[in-house]
N, C-alpha and C positions, 0 to 999 in steps of 0.2 A: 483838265489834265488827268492823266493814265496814275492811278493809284500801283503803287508799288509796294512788293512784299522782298521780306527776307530772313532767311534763318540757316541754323545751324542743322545739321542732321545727319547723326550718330549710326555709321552700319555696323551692325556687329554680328557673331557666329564662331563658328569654332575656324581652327586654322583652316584653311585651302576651301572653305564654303564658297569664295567665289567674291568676295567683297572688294579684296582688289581690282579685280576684272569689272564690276558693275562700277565702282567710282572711276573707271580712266571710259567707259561706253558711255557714261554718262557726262561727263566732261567735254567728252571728247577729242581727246589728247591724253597722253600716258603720263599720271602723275605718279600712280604708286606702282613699287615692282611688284610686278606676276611672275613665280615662278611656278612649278611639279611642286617645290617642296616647301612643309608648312613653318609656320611661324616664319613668313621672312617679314612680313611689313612689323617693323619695332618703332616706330614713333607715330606718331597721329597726324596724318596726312592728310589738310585740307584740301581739297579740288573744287572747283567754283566754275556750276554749272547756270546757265541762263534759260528760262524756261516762260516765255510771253515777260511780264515786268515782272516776273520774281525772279531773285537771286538765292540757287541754294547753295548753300555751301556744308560740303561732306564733309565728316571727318570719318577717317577710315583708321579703323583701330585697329590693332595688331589683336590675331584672333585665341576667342578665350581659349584656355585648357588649363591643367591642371600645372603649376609652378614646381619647379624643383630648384633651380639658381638663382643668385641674385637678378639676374639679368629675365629670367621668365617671371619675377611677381613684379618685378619694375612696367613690363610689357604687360600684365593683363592688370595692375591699377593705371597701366596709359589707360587701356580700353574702357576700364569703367567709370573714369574720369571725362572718356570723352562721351560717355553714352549720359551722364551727370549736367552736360555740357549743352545737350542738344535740345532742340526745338520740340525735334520729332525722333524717333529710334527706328530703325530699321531692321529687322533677327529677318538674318540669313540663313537657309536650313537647306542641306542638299538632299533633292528628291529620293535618289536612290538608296542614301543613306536613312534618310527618316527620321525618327525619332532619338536618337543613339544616349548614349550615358552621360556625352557631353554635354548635349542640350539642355536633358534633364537640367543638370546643375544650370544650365544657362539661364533657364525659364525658371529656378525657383526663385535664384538671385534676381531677375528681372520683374518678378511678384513683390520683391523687398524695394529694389531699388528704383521701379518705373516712376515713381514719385509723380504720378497721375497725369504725366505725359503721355502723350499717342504714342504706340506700338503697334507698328506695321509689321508684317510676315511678309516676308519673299519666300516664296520656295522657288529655289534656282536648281537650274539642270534639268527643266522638264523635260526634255528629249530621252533623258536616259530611263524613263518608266512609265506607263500606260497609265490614262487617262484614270480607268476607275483605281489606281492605288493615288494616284495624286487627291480625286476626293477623300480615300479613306484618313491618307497624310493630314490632308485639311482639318477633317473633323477633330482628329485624335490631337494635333495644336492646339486648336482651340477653344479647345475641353479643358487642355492644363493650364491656359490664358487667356484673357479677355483681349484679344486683339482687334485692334480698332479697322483694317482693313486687311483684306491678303491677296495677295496677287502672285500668280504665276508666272517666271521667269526665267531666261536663257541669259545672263549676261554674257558668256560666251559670243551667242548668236544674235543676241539684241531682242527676241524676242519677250513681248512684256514692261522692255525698259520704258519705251516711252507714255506706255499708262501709267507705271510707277513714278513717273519724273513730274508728270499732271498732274497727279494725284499732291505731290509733296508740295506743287508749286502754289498750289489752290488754300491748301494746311498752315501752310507758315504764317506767320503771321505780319500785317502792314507796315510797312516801314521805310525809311532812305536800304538803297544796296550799300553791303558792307566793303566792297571791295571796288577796286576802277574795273570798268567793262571790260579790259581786254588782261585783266591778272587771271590765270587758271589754277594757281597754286599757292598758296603763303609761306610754303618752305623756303628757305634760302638757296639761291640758285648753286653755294658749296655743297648743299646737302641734298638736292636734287641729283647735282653732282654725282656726289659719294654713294647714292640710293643705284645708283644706272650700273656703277664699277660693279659695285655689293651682288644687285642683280648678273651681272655678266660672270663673276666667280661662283656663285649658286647654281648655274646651268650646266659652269663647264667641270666645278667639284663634286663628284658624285656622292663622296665618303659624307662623314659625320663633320669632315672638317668645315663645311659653312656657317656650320652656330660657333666654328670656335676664331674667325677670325672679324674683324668690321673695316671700314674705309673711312678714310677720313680725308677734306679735302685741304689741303694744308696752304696752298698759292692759290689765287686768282690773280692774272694779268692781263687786263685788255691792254689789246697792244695797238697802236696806231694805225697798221695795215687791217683793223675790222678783225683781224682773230682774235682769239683768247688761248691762254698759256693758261694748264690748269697740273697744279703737280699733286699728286694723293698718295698718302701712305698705306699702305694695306697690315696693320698691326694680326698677328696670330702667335699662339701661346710657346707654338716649340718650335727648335730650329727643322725637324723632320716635318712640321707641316709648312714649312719656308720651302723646303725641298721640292715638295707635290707640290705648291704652288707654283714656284717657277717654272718646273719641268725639264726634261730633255734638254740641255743647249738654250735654254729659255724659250720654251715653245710657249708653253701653257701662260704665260704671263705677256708676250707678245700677242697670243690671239684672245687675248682678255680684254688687251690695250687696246686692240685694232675693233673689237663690235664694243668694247664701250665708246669709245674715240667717234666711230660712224655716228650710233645714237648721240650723242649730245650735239654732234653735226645739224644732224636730223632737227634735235629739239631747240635746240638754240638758234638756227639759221646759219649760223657762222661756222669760218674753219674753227678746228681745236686742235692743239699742240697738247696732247697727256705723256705723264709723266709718270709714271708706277712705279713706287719704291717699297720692298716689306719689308719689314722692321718683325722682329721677337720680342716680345711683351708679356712674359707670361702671368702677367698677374691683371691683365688689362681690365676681366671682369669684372673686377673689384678698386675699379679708379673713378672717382666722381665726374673726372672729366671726358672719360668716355661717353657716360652717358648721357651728358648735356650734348656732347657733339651728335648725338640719336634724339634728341630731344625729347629723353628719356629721365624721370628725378631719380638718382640715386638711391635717393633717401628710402622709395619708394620699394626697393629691391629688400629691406630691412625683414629681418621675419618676426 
């Protein structure tokens, strides 16, 4: 009988490095949102990858930087919670960017906090810079940390992921799988949900207004014809960003409905009925029950 491995495994990096993007190539299926713009993943999204008889399972943490509101220390103790969590750590660093101010702080708290776990480097975005600065990158990581392996990688493009995914499968250590063979995600399919809407208002909101509103999925109905009825509330702080949000005649809230609506189509197999309602909340950032609904600890937003 086939020995089986399993574990946990923590990516982490500053915002937009790309961690999103490498746990949905790696999955292979879209668990966590991607978008241009940073800090959108806020809870810790598992994705459950199969790799020969290991099961790895990612947690993808919202990326470090530096905290100003309750709601950004609550999102980088997720991440360091889930990097506490893991088997294996993963520091994502983008090639062209390098070594930058944030990392620094990343790799010295990763000096404190690796608690003599393996720490793996991905450098991701190798396409955007020539070979001999990718060695120099290499060396000058390496120098600030003891890392256990480093590989070069395109999540983007896929190039590299599946030595890294080898590499993890090989690492983890013996055990039953954590999960049934065919779950890719451990989030709640309301909050799967509410991540796809969130995602679709972040693409189509240009302004500052995306950190200031969240989705929340308020109904689930399967209904006996094989659909689902899904109604979500879109909470944001003032009624002028109620206004941008709707739009025109309700354009901008119609075509928010219609590519979230497609996607959970997509992801779920089935038709969907959504329902977008926004609501004015201005005090939302500072309600405990928001941030359970992110599955995010309040408490943790404390200073």
């Amino acid at each position: 009988m086939t020995e089986t491995r399993a574990g946990f495994v923590a990516l982490i990096g500053e915002p937009n490095a790309g961690k999103s993007t490498l746990l949905n190539r790696m999955v292979g299926a879209k668990v966590s949102i991607v978008t241009h713009k940073v800090q959108t993943t806020r809870a810790r999204i598992r994705g459950v990858a199969i790799e020969g008889d290991t099961q790895i399972v990612f947690i993808d943490t919202p990326g470090l930087f530096a905290p100003r509101r309750r709601l950004d220390r609550a999102m980088v103790a997720a991440a360091w919670s889930g990097a506490a969590d893991a088997d294996i750590v993963v520091l994502l660093v983008e090639a062209h960017r390098g070594v930058t101010a944030g990392v620094k702080v990343i790799l010295d708290a990763l000096n404190e906090r690796a608690g003599g776990r393996p720490v793996a480097l991905a450098i991701n975005k190798i396409d955007k810079v020539k070979a001999d600065k990718l060695l120099v990158l290499t060396k000058e990581l390496n120098d600030l940390h003891d890392f256990t392996e480093t590989f070069m990688i395109s999540a983007e493009k896929g190039h590299g992921v599946d030595t890294l995914r080898k590499w993890l499968a090989a690492e983890l250590p013996k055990g039953p799988w954590l999960y049934p063979e065919d779950q890719i995600a451990d989030l709640p399919l309301r909050m799967i949900a509410a991540e796809i809407t969130r995602e679709k208002l972040t693409l189509r909101l240009h302004q500052e207004l995306p950190y200031q509103l969240t989705v929340e999925t308020e109904n689930w109905e399967d209904r006996k014809d094989g659909s689902v009825k899904i109604d979500q509330l879109i909470y944001v702080m003032r009624d002028g960003h109620k206004g941008i949000l709707l739009g025109h005649k309700g354009e901008t809230i119609k075509a928010v409905g219609k590519a979230s609506r497609e996607e959970l189509e997509e992801f779920l197999g089935r038709k969907v009925h959504l329902f977008l309602q926004v609501k004015v909340r201005p005090n939302w950032l500072n309600e405990a029950e928001r941030y359970s609904e992110m599955g995010l600890n309040f408490k943790d937003g404390n200073t």
